[in-house]
C-alpha positions in Angstrom: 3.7 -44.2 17.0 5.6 -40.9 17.3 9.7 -40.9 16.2 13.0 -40.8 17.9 16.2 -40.3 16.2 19.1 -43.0 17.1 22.6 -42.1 15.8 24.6 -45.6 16.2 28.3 -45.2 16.3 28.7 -48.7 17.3 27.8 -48.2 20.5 27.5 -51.5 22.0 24.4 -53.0 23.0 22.3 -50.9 21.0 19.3 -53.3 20.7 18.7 -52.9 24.5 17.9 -49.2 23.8 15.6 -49.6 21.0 13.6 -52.1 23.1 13.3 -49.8 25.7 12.0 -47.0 23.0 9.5 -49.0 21.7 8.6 -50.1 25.2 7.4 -46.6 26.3 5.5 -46.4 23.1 7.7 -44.9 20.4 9.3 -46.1 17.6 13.5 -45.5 16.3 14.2 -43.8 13.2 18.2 -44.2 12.5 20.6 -41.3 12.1 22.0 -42.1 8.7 23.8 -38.9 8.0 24.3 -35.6 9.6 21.7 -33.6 7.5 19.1 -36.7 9.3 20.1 -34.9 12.6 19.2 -31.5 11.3 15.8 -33.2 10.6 15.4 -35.2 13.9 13.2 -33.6 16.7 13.9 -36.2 19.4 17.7 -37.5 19.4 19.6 -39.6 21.1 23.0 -40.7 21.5 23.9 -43.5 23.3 27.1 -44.8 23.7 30.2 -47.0 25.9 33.8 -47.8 25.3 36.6 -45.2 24.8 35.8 -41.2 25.0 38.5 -40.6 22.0 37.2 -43.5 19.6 33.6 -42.0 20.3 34.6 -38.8 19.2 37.1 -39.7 16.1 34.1 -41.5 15.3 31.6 -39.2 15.2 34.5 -36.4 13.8 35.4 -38.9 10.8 31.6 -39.0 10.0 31.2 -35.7 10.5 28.6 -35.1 12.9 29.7 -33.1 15.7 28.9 -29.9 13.9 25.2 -31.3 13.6 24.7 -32.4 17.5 26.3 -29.1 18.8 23.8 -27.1 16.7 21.1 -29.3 18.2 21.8 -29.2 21.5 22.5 -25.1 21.4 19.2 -24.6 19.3 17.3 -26.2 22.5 16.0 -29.2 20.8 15.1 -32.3 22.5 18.4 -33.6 23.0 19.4 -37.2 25.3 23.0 -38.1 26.0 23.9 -41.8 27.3 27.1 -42.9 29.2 29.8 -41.6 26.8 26.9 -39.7 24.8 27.0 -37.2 28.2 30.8 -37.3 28.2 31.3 -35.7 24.6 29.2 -33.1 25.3 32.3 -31.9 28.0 35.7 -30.6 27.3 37.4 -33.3 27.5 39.0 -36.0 29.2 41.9 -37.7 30.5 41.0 -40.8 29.0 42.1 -39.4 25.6 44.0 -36.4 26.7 44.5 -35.2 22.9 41.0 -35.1 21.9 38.6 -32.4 22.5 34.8 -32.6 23.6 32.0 -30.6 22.1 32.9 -28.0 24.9 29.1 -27.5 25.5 29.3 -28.2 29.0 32.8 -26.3 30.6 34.2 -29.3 32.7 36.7 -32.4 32.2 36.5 -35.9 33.2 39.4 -37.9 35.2 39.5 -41.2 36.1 37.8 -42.6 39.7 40.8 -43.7 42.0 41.1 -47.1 42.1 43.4 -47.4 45.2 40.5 -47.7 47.6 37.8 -49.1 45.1 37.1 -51.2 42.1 37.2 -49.7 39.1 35.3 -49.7 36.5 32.5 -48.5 38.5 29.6 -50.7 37.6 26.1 -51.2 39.2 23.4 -49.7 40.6 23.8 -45.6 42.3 21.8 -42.9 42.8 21.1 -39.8 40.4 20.3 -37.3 43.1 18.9 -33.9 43.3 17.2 -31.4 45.1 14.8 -30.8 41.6 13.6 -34.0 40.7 13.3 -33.4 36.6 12.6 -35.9 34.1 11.4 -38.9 36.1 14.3 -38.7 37.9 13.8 -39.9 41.6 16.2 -39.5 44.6 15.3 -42.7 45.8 15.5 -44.6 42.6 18.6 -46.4 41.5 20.0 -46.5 38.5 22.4 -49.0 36.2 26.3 -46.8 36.2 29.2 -48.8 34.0 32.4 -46.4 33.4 35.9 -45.5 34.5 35.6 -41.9 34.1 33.5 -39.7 35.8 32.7 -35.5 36.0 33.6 -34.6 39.4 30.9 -32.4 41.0 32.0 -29.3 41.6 28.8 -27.2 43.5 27.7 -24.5 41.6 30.3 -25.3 38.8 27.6 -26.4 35.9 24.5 -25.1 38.0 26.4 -21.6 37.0 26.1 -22.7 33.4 22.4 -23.6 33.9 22.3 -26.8 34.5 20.6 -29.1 36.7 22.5 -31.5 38.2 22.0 -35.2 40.0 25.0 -36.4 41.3 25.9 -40.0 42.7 28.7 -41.5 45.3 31.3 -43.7 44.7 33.7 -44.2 47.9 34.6 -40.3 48.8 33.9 -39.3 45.2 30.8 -37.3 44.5 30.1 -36.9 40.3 27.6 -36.1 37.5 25.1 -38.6 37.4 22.9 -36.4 35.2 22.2 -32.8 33.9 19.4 -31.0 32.2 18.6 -28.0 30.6 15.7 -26.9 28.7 15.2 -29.8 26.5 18.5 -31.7 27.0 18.8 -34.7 29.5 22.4 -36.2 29.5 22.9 -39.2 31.7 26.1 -40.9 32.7 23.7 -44.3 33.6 21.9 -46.4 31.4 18.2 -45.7 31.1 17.3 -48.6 29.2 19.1 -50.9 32.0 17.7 -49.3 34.9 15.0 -51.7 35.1 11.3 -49.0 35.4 13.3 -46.5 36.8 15.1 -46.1 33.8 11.7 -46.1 31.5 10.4 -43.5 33.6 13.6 -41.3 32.6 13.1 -42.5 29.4 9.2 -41.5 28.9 9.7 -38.4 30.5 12.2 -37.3 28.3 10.6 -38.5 25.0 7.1 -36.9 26.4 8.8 -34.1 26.8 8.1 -34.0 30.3 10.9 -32.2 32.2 9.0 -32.0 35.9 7.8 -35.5 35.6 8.6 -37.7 39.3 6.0 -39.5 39.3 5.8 -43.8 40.4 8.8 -45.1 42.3 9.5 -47.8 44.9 8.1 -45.4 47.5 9.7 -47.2 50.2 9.9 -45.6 53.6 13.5 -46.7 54.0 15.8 -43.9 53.9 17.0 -42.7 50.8 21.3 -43.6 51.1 23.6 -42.3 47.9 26.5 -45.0 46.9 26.7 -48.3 44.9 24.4 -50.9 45.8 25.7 -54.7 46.3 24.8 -56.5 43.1 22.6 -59.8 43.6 22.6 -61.7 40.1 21.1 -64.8 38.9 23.4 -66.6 36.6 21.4 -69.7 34.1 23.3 -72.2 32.4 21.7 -72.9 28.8 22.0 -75.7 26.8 20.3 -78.2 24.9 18.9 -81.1 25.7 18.8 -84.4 24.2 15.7 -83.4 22.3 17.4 -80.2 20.8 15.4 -78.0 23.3 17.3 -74.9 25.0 16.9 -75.4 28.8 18.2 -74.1 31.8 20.1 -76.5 33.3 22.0 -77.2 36.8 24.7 -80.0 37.7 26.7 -81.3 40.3 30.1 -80.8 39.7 29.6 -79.3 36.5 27.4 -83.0 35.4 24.3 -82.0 34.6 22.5 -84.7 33.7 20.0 -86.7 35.9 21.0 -89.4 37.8 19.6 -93.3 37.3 18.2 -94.8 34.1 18.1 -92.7 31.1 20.3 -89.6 32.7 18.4 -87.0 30.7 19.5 -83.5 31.0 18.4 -81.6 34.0 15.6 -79.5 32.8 14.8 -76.7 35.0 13.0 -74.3 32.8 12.8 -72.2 29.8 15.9 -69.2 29.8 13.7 -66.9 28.2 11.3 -67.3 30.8 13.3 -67.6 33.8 15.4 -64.8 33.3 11.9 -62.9 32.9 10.8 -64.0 36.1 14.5 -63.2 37.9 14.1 -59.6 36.8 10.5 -59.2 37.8 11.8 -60.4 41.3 14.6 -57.8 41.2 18.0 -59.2 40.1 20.3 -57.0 39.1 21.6 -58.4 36.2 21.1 -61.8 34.2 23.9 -63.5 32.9 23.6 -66.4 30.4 26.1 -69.4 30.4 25.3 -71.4 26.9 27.3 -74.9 28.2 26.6 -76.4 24.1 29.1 -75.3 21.7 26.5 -75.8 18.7 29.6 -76.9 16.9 27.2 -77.6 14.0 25.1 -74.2 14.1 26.0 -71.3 11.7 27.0 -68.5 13.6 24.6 -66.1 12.7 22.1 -68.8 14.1 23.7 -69.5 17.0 20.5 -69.9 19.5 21.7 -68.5 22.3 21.3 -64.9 19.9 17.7 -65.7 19.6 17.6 -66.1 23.8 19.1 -62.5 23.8 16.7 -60.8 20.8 13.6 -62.3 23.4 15.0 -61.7 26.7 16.1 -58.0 26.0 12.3 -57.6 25.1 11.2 -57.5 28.6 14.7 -57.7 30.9 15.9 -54.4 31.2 18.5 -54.9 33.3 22.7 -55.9 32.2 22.8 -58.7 30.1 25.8 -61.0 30.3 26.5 -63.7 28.0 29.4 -66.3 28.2 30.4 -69.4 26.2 31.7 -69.7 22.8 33.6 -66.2 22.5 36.4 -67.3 20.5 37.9 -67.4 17.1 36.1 -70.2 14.6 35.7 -71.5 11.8 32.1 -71.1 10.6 29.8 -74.3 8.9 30.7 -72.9 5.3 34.5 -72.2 5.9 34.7 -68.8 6.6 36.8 -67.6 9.9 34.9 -65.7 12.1 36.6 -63.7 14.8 36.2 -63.5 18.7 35.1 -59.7 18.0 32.9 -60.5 15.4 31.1 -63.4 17.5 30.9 -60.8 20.3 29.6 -57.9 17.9 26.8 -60.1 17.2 25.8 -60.5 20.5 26.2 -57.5 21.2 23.7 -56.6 18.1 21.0 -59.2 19.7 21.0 -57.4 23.5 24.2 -58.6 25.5 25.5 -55.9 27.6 28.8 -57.8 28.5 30.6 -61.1 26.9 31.9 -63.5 29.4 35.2 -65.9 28.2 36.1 -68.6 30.1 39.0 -71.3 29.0 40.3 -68.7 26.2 41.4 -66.4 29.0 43.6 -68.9 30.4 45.3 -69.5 27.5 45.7 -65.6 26.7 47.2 -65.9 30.3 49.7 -68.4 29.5 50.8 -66.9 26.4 51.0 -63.3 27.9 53.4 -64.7 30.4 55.3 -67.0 28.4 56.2 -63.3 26.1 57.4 -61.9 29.4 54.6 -59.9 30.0 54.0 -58.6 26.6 50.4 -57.8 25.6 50.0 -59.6 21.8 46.9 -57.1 20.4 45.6 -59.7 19.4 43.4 -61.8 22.3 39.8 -62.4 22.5 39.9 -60.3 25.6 41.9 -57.3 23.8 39.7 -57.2 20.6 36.8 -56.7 22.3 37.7 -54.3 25.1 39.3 -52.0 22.8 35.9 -52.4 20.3 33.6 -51.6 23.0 35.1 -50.9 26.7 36.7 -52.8 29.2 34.0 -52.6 30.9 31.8 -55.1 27.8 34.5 -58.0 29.0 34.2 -60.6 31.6 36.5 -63.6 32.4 34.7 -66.3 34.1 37.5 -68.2 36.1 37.0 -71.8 37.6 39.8 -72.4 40.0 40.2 -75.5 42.3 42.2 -75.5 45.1 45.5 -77.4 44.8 46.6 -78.6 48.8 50.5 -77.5 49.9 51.7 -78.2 53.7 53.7 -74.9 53.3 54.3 -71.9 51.0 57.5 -73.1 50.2 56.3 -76.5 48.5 55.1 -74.4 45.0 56.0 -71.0 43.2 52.6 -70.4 43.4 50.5 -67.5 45.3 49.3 -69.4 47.9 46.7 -68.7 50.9 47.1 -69.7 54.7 43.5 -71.8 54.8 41.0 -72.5 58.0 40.0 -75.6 56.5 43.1 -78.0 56.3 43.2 -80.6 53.4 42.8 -83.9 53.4 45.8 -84.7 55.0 46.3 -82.0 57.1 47.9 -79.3 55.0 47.4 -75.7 56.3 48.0 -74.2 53.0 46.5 -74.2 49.0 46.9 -71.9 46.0 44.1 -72.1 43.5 44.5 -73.7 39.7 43.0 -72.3 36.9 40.8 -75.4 34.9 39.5 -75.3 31.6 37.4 -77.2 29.3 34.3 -76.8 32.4 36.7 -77.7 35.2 38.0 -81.2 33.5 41.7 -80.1 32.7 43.5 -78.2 35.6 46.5 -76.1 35.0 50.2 -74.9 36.0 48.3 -71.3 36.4 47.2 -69.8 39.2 44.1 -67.8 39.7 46.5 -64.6 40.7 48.5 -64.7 37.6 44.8 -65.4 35.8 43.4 -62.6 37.0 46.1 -59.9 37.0 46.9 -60.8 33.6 43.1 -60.6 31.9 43.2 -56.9 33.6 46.3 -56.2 32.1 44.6 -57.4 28.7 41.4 -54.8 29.3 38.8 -57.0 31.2 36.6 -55.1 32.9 35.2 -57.6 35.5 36.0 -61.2 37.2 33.4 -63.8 37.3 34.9 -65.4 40.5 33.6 -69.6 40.3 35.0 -72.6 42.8 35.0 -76.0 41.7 35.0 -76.7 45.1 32.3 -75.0 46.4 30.0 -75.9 42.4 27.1 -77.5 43.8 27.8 -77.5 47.5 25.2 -75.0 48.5 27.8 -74.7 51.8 28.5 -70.7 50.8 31.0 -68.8 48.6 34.8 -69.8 48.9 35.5 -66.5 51.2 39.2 -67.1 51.4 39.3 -67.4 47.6 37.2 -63.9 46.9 39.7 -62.4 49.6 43.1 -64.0 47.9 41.6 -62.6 44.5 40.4 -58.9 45.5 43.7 -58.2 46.8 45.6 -58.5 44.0 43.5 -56.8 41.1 41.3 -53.5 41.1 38.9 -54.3 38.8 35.1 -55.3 40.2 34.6 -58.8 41.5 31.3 -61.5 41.0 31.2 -64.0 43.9 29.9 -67.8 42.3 29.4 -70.9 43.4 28.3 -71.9 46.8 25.4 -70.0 47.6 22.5 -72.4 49.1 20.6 -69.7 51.4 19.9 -65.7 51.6 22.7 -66.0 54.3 25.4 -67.0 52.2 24.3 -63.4 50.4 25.1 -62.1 53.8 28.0 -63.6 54.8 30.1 -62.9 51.6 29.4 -59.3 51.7 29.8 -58.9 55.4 33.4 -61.1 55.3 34.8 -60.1 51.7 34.9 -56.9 49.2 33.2 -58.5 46.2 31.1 -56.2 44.1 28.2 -59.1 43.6 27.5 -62.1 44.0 25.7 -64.7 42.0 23.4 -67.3 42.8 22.1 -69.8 40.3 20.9 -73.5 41.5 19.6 -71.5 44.9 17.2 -69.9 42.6 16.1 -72.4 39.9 15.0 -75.0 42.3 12.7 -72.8 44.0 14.2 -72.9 47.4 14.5 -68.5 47.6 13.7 -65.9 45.3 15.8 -63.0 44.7 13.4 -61.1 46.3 13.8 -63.1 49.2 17.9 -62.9 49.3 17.6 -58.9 48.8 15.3 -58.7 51.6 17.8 -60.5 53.6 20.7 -58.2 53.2 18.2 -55.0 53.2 17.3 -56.5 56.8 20.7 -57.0 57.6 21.8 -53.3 56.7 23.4 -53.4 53.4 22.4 -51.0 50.5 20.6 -52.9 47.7 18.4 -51.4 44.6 14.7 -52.3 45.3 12.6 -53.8 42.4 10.2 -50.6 40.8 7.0 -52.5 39.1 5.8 -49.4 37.4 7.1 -46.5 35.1 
């Protein structure tokens, strides 16, 4: 099969990208030195995290004479995500550290007083000249902070073609070309077909390609899509088996004689069959520690190697992203645990009962970040946007504000005794220990810490199937700007509806809803694309 050069700066999920490669039909040959990119025909560079470690990194190893003689000499040349953002002047992410300069523009930061930020999730890359695959009505997978504002005329002037997305009131770069060069801000290999159709056309050389699609005879609308995601809890069963798995109340084993664990399918599988039916993203919870499982076997890596095979969509996976000791002795860290998912296809690491105990501490130093968190490691390795805290709050009953120190929310569904009034406790340990820590303090004191997202649960509404805890998305939205993932609750393609209708959440998550076979994800998008909302549509062919 014909080449494609791959220079690796520790980019993050690289094994997503090779996948994709090979799935268009060519294989990766990796960028070992710069005199291999004087060699390469095709190259790519991919990339996430921070704009000034990306180019310190690719300074130190001496490679940005070699990709600006590439790029000018009009060789096949694809940027990803911070692989387009080098190729600028800078930005005021890193102030002090200059971009190739190819492209004359800067990047700023999207305001974040009227919208979430990061901005993650599904947009359009628009254009009056459809060029390499690109289609105004596709949608494609966007996860960054910082953005080239579009200026008309301001790179067209330079030669460039340019497809531009919305975000609120701000209109930026989704993607340029010229001659041979395609530079994306999304990520091809997570834009489900639409992405492999970018892909192919590039690496075919094929610069008017626009052909398959949706062709949908809705009207094409710019701007973030809601996110629908299907969310599997792993772990194994009595046998030894990795299953997919759903309980009540966080019990997940069968009731009456026996109490097996709830098998509800294979994750490989079912993630497979979630993204043929148009989720958004697929995120893993592994509920088994493997306390006795080397590290570098951990299963739940050999879950990702499959699934990233033929899921190309955002990858999260949560559960066991901590410091450890491993079988032989040796310490392994948080980063390095989450390096090695991020080797085997994860997109984003999800931590759970560790975040609450970051919180604690972060608080208990007056506010003081240590450096030295799960949550800090990681985001400053690979992006704020590569870090989720999953949260499992439970709601704690007060007759009035003035009963706790805590934030607390004026409730249309009294407690047990009347009161008019809760605030919501953090839990670890899968909801069995609750906590003197709200989910306010929680959350603004993970996004202190560089998370880039909020995996919003309820132990209250686990297992219910009565809809998402609205008041509880509401109380948490207004306090952080980061994006927000609605759990726990949903039981119908309603429930999709109502929580986006009555709340600001960014997605929302169903998993139970799904794995029983009551809807399809297909089903729930077709519910809010009836009831007006914008939502990517599922493309079945390159």
């Amino acid at each position: 099969m014909p080449t494609v050069h791959l220079l690796d700066y520790v980019a993050g999920n690289i094994r997503s990208l090779v996948n994709a490669i090979e799935k268009v039909g060519y294989t990766v040959e990796w960028v070992k030195s710069p005199e291999d990119v004087e060699k390469a025909d095709r190259l790519i560079l991919p990339g996430v995290g921070h704009f000034g470690h990306c180019l310190n990194q690719l300074s130190s190893a001496g490679y940005l004479p070699a990709i600006r003689k590439h790029v000018q000499a009009g060789k096949p040349f694809m940027g990803i995500c911070v692989g387009l953002q080098v190729l600028f002047e800078g930005s005021s992410e890193a102030p002090e550290v200059a971009g190739l300069g190819i492209i004359k523009a800067t990047l700023d930061r999207f305001d974040d007083t009227t919208k979430s930020v990061p901005h993650i999730g599904w947009n359009s890359a628009a254009s009056d000249k459809e060029f390499f695959g690109l289609r105004s009505d596709s949608k494609y997978y966007y996860v960054h902070s910082y953005k080239v504002p579009y200026v008309k005329g301001q790179l067209e002037a330079q030669g460039w073609s340019v497809a531009t997305a919305r975000y609120g009131d701000e209109e930026f770069v989704g993607a340029v070309m010229k001659d041979n060069a395609l530079i994306t801000q999304f990520h091809p290999e997570k834009s489900g077909m639409a992405g492999l159709r970018v892909l192919k056309a590039f690496l075919d050389g094929d610069a008017t390609s626009s052909t398959g699609g949706v062709s949908t005879s809705a009207p094409v609308t710019e701007g973030l899509t809601k996110r629908v995601i299907a969310c599997l809890d792993v772990r194994a069963n009595d046998s030894g088996d990795l299953v997919v798995t759903k309980g009540d109340q966080y019990d997940v084993r069968e009731k009456g004689s026996g109490g097996d664990v709830r098998n509800l399918g294979k994750p490989v599988e079912m993630a497979k069959k979630y993204y043929e039916q148009g989720a958004d993203e697929v995120t893993f919870l592994n509920i088994t520690s493997f306390r006795d499982c080397p590290v570098a076997d951990l299963p739940m890596l050999e879950v990702l190697r499959q699934t990233s095979k033929t899921v190309f969509v955002p990858l999260t996976i949560g559960g066991g992203i901590r410091d450890t000791v491993d079988t032989d002795g040796t310490k392994v860290s948080a980063l390095q645990i989450a390096t090695m998912y991020f080797k085997s296809g994860a997109d984003k690491v999800s931590i759970g009962s560790d975040a609450v105990t970051a919180a604690e501490e972060y608080y208990a130093a007056g506010k003081k970040l240590s450096g030295k968190t799960a949550i800090e490691q990681i985001s400053k390795a690979y992006g704020n946007q590569a870090v989720v805290v999953s949260v499992d709050p439970k709601r704690i009953y007060v007759s009035s504000p003035e009963e706790t120190t805590h934030s607390v929310v004026k409730t249309s569904t009294p407690g047990p005794n009347g009161e008019g009034y809760c605030w919501y406790a953090c839990t670890i340990k899968g909801g069995r220990e609750t906590r003197d820590t709200d989910v306010i303090q929680l959350t603004q004191a993970v996004e202190a810490m560089g998370t880039g997202e909020i995996l919003l649960n309820c132990i209250d509404k686990d297992g219910t199937n009565s809809g998402f805890d609205l008041e509880l998305i509401d109380h948490v939205k207004s306090a952080i700007t980061i994006p927000v993932i609605a759990s726990s609750g949903a039981g119908n393609p309603g429930h999709f509806t109502e929580v986006f209708s009555k709340t600001k959440t960014d997605a929302a998550l169903g998993a139970g809803i799904f794995h029983r076979g009551e809807y399809t994800v297909t089903q729930v998008k077709d519910e809010l694309i009836d009831k007006g909302f914008m939502i990517r549509q599922f493309e079945d062919q390159i």
